[in-house]
C-alpha positions in Angstrom: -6.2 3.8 -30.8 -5.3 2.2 -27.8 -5.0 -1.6 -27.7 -4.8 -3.9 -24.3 -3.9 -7.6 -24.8 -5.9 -10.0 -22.6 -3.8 -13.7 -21.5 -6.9 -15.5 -20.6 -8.4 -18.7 -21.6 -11.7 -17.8 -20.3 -14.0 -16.4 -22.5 -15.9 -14.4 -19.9 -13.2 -13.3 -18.1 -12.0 -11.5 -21.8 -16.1 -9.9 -21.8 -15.6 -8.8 -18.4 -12.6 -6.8 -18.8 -13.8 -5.8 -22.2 -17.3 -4.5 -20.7 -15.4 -3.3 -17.2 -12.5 -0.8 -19.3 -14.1 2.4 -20.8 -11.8 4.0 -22.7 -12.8 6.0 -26.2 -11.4 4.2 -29.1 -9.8 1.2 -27.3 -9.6 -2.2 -28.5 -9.1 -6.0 -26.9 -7.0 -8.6 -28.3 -7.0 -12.1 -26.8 -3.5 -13.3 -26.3 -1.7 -16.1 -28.3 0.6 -18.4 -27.6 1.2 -19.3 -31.0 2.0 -15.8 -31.7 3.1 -14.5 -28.5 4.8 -11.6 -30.4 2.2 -10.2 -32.8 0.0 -10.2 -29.1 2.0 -7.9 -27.7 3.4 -6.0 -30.3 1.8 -2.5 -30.1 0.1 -3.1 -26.9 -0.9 -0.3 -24.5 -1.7 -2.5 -21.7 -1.5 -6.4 -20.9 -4.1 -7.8 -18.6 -2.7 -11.4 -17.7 -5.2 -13.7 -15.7 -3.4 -16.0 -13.3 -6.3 -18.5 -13.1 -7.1 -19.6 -16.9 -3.7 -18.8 -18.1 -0.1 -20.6 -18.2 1.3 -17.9 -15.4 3.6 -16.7 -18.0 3.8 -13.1 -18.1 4.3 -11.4 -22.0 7.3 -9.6 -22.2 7.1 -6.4 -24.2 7.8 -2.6 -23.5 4.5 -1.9 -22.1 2.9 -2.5 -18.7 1.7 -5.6 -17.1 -1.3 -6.2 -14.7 -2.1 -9.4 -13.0 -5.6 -10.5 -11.5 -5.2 -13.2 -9.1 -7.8 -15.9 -7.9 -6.6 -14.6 -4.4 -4.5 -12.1 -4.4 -1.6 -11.7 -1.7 1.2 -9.6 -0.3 3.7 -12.6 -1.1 2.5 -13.1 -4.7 2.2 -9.2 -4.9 5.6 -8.4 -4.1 7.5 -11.3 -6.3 5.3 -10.0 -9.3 6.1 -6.2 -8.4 9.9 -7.0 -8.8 9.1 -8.4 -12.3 8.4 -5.1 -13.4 4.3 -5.9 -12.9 2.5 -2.3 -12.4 -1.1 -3.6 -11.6 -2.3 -6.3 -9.3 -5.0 -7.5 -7.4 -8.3 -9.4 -7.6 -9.7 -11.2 -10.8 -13.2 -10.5 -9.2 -12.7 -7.3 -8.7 -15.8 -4.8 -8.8 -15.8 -3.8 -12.4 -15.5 0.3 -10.9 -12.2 -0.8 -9.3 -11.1 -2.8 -12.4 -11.6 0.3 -14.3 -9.4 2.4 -12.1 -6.7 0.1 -12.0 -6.9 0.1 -15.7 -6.5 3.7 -15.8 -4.2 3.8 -12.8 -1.6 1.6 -14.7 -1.8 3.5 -18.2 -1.2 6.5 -16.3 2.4 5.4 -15.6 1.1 4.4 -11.7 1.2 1.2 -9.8 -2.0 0.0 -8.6 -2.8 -1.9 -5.7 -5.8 -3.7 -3.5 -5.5 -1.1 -0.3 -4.6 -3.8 2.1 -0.9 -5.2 0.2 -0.7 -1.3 -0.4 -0.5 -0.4 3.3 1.5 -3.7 4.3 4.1 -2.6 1.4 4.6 0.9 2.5 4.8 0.0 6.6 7.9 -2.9 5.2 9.8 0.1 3.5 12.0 1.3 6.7 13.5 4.8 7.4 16.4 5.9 5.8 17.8 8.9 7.9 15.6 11.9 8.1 12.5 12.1 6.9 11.9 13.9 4.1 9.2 16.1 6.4 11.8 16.8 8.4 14.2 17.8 5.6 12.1 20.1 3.5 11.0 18.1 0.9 6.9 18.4 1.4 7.7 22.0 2.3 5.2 23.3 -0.4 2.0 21.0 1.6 -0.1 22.8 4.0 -0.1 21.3 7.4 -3.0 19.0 6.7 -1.3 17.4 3.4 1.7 16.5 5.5 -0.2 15.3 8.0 -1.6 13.0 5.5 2.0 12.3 4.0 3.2 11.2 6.8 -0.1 9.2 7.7 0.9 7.1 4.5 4.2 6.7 5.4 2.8 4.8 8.0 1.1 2.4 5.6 -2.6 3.5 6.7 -5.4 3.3 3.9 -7.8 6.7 2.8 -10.2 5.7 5.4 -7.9 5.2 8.6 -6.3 8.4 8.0 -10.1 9.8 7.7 -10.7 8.2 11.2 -7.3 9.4 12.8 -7.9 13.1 11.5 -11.6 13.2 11.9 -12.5 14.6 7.9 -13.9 12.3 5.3 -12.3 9.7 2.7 -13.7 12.8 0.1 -11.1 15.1 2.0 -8.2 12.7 2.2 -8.6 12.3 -1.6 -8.5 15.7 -2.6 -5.3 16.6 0.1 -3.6 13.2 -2.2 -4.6 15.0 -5.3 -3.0 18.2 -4.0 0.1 16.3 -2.4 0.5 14.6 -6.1 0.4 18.0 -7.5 2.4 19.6 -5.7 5.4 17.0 -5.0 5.2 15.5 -8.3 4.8 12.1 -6.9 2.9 9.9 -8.8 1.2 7.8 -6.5 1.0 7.3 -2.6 3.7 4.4 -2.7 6.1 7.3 -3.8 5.3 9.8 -1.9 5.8 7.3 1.1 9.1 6.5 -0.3 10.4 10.1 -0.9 8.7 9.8 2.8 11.0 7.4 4.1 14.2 8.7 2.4 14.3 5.9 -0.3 14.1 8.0 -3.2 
């Protein structure tokens, strides 16, 4: 069964990710202060809410997401180099909560689009770009256009707009880039991009 541990002192915060999360079998544990350890012993997944909690973030072997009041690129980044896989938006849509749950289990780092983009166009070149070296050899000419479109820090819909197919399309030529690189997310793909991996 998979457990997630919830630092909030607001009780319907705790509902709303309880009701927001579908996954088969999984259960919520509030987090204690009292007994910091026992919280996160076992845990799958901590969910730490930055507006009813103490800001500190449980340390245990599994992954950390933070939801912010107002969630920014500064705040991002600082909690990114704690180790942190998830971020973003406390009042999130429940669908995007969801996704970022899911995201995170899945051994990704999630994102709000915006810090996402800002994040990849701060990575700079390092020498030749992996296009350029062979590395996305294996993508059709339409994936690497896309690679290298997130390289550039655009989100799903600008490269949509600048290629002229839908978000649907970009999607599935991500799914097919993940697939086929073994990236894991479109941070590392722009990474591998940019010759930092």
């Amino acid at each position: 069964m998979m457990k997630i541990t919830v630092v909030t002192d607001d009780n319907r915060f705790f509902e709303y990710v309880e009701s927001a999360v579908r996954i088969n079998g999984c259960s919520f544990v509030r987090y204690n202060r009292d007994k910091a350890e026992d919280s996160v012993k076992n845990a799958d997944l901590v969910v730490v809410d930055l507006l009813s909690s103490d800001k500190q973030i449980p340390v245990g072997g599994c992954p950390v997401t933070v939801l912010s009041g107002v969630p920014g690129y500064s705040e991002a980044v600082r909690f990114l180099h704690k180790g942190v896989k998830g971020y973003g938006n406390r009042f999130m849509n429940p669908e995007n909560l969801n996704q970022m749950i899911h995201t995170v289990i899945s051994g990704q780092i999630w994102l709000p689009p915006s810090i996402l983009s800002r994040l990849i166009a701060s990575v700079p070149q390092n020498g030749t770009s992996k296009l350029d070296s062979g590395f996305f050899e294996d993508l059709s000419e339409r994936e690497q256009q896309v690679a290298e479109l997130i390289g550039r820090g655009m989100s799903n819909k600008e490269i949509a707009e600048s290629m002229s197919i839908t978000v649907r399309t970009v999607k599935a030529h991500l799914s097919s880039i993940f697939v086929k690189t073994g990236c894991r997310d479109r941070l590392e793909v722009a990474l591998k991009l940019k010759g930092s991996m």
